[in-house]
C-alpha positions as semicolon CSV with decimal commas, in nm:
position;residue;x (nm);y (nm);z (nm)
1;X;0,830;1,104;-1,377
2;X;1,192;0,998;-1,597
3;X;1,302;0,862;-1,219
4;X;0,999;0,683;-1,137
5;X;0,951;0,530;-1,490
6;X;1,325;0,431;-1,516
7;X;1,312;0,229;-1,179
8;X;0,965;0,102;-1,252
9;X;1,117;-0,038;-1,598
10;X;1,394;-0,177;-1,391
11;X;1,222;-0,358;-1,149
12;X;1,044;-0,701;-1,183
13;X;0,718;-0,610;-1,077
14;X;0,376;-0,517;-1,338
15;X;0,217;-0,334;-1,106
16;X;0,343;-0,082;-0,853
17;X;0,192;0,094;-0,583
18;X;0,283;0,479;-0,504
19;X;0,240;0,681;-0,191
20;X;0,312;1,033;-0,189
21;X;0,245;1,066;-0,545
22;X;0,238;1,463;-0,522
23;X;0,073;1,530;-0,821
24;X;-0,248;1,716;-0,850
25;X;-0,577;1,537;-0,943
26;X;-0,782;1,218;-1,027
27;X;-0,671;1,077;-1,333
28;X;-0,473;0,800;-1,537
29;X;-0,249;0,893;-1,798
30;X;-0,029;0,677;-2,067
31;X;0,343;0,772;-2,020
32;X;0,614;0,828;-2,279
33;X;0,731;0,471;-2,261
34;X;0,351;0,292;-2,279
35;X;0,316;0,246;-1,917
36;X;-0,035;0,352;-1,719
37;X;0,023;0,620;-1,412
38;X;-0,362;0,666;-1,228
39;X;-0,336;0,840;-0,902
40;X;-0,549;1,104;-0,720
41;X;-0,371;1,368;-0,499
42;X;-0,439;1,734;-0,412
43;X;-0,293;2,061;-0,518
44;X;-0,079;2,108;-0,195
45;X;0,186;1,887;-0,289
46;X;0,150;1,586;-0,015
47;X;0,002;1,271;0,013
48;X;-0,148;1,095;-0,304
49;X;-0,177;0,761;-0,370
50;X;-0,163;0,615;-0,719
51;X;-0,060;0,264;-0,944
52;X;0,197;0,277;-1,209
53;X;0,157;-0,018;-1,425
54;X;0,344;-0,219;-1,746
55;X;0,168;-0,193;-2,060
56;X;0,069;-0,552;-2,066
57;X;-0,127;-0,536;-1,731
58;X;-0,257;-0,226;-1,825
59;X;-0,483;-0,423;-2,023
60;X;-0,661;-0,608;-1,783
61;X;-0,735;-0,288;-1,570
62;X;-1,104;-0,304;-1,470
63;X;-1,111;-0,030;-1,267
64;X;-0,910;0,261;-1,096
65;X;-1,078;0,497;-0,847
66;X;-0,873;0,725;-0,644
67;X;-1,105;0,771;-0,309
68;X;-0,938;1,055;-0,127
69;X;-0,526;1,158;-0,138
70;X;-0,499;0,873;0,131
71;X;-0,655;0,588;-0,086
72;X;-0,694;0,428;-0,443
73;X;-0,853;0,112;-0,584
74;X;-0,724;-0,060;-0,811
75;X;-0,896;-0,355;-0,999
76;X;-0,740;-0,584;-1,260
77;X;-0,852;-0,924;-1,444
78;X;-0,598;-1,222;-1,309
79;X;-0,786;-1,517;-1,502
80;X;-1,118;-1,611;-1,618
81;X;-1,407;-1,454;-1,398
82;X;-1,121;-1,357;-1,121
83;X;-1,059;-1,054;-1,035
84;X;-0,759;-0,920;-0,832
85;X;-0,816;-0,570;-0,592
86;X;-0,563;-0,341;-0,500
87;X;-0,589;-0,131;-0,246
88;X;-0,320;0,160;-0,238
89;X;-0,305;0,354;0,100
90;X;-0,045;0,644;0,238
91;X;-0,149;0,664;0,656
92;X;-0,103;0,951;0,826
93;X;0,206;1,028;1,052
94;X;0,253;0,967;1,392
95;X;0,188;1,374;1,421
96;X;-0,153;1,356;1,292
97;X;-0,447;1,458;1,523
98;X;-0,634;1,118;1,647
99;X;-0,950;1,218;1,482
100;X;-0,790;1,241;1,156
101;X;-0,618;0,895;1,197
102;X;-0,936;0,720;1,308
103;X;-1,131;0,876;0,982
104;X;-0,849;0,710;0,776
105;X;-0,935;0,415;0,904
106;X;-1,283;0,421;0,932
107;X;-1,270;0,485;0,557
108;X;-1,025;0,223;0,473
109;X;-1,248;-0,097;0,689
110;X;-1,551;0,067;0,462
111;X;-1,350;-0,025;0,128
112;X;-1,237;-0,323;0,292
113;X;-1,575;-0,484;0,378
114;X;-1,726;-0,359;0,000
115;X;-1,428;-0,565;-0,148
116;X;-1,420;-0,851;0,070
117;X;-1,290;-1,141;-0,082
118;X;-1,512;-1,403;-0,255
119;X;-1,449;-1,662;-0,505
120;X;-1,399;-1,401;-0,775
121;X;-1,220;-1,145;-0,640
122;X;-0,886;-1,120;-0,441
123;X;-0,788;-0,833;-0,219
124;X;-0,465;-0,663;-0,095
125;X;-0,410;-0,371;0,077
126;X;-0,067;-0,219;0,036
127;X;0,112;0,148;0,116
128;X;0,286;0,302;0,406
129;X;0,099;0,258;0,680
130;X;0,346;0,480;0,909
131;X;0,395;0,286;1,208
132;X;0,646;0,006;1,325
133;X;0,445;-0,330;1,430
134;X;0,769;-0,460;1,605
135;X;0,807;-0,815;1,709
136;X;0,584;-1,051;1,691
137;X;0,343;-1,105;2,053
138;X;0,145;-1,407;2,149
139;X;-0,174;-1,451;2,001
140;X;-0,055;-1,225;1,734
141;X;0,003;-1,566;1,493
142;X;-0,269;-1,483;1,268
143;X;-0,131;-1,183;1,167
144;X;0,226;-1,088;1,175
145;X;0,495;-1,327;1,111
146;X;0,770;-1,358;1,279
147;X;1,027;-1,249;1,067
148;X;1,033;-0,870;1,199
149;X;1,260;-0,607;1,332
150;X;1,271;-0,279;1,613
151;X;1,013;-0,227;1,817
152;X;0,619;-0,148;1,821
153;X;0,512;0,212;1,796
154;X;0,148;0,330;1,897
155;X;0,058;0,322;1,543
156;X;0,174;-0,034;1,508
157;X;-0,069;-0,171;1,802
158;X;-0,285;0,048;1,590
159;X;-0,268;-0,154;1,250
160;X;-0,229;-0,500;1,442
161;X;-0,584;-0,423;1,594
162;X;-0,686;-0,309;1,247
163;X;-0,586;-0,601;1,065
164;X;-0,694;-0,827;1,335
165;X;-1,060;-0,709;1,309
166;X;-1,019;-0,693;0,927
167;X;-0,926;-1,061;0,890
168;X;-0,551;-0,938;0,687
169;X;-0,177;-1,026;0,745
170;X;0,095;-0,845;0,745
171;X;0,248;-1,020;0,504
172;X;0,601;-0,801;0,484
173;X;0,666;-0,986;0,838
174;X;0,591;-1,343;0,670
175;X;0,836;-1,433;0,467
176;X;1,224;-1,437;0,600
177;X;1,420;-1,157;0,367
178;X;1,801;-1,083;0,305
179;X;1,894;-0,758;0,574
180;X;1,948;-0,547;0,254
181;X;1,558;-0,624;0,087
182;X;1,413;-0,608;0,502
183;X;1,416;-0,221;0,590
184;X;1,155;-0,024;0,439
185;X;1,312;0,269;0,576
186;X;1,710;0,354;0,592
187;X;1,907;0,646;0,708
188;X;2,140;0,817;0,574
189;X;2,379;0,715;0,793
190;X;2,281;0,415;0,781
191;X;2,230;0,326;1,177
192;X;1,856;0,408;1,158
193;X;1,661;0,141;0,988
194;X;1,242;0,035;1,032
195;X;1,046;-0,213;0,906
């Protein structure tokens, strides 16, 4: 909790998404330095999904409801009458059993379609999705960019057929980044990088 808090206090974001939160339970707590933690995550010390957030946004939390150890909702005021939605998920691996993968994401286009976006509401889903959507492909426009790196794993044409039938972007592949702020995984030895 001293790690995550001193990197979230670090960092220039109010709100922060966490997968793998590996703590047990549903709940929302006020940490030592006035910042809210909610997450939800079972006793067996994987998955969970959770929001740390800055004591000034805290305020204009709504709502936080942890649906399974997989996903969270988050909802928080932006302006007058509008309403911003966070969705917070952590995928399963590219281990998983197919049935289990296909439940996640049943699940996840349920959320999706009670939160779709209307003029009062805004929507983003955000976590580790655990696959690599590679380059971009044609007819693929509408939702990856082209700023993207490696290759396309099974569970990338996955989440590109997800997020085609679910109207979303994948915005990490937008926007053109420095190499250093691009990989959202790193080896050790540095050689091994995904995106």
């Amino acid at each position: 909790m001293i790690e995550l808090e001193n990197a979230f206090e670090k960092s220039d974001f109010d709100i922060i998404g966490i997968s793998e939160v590996r703590r047990e339970g549903n709940t929302t707590i006020i940490t030592k330095k006035g910042n809210m933690l909610s997450y939800i995550g079972t006793g067996d010390g994987q998955k969970g999904v959770g929001f740390i957030i800055k004591p000034e946004w805290a305020k204009r939390v709504v709502e936080f409801r942890g649906i399974s150890d997989r996903i969270a909702i988050l909802r928080v005021e932006v302006g007058e009458k509008k309403q911003l939605t966070i969705i917070q998920i952590y995928a399963p691996t590219s281990v998983a059993d197919k049935e289990i993968v296909g439940k996640f994401f049943d699940q996840l286009t349920d959320i999706i379609q009670e939160n779709k976006i209307n003029d009062k509401k805004r929507l983003i889903v955000m976590g580790d999705f655990n696959s690599q959507v590679g380059q971009q492909r044609e007819g693929e426009e509408a939702v990856i960019g082209g700023n993207n790196y490696g290759k396309r794993n099974e569970r990338g044409e996955e989440l590109i057929k997800f997020c085609m039938e679910n109207e979303l972007k994948i915005v990490n592949t937008i926007f053109k980044k420095r190499k250093e702020r691009r990989w959202t995984w790193l080896a050790p030895n540095q050689n091994h990088k995904s995106q």
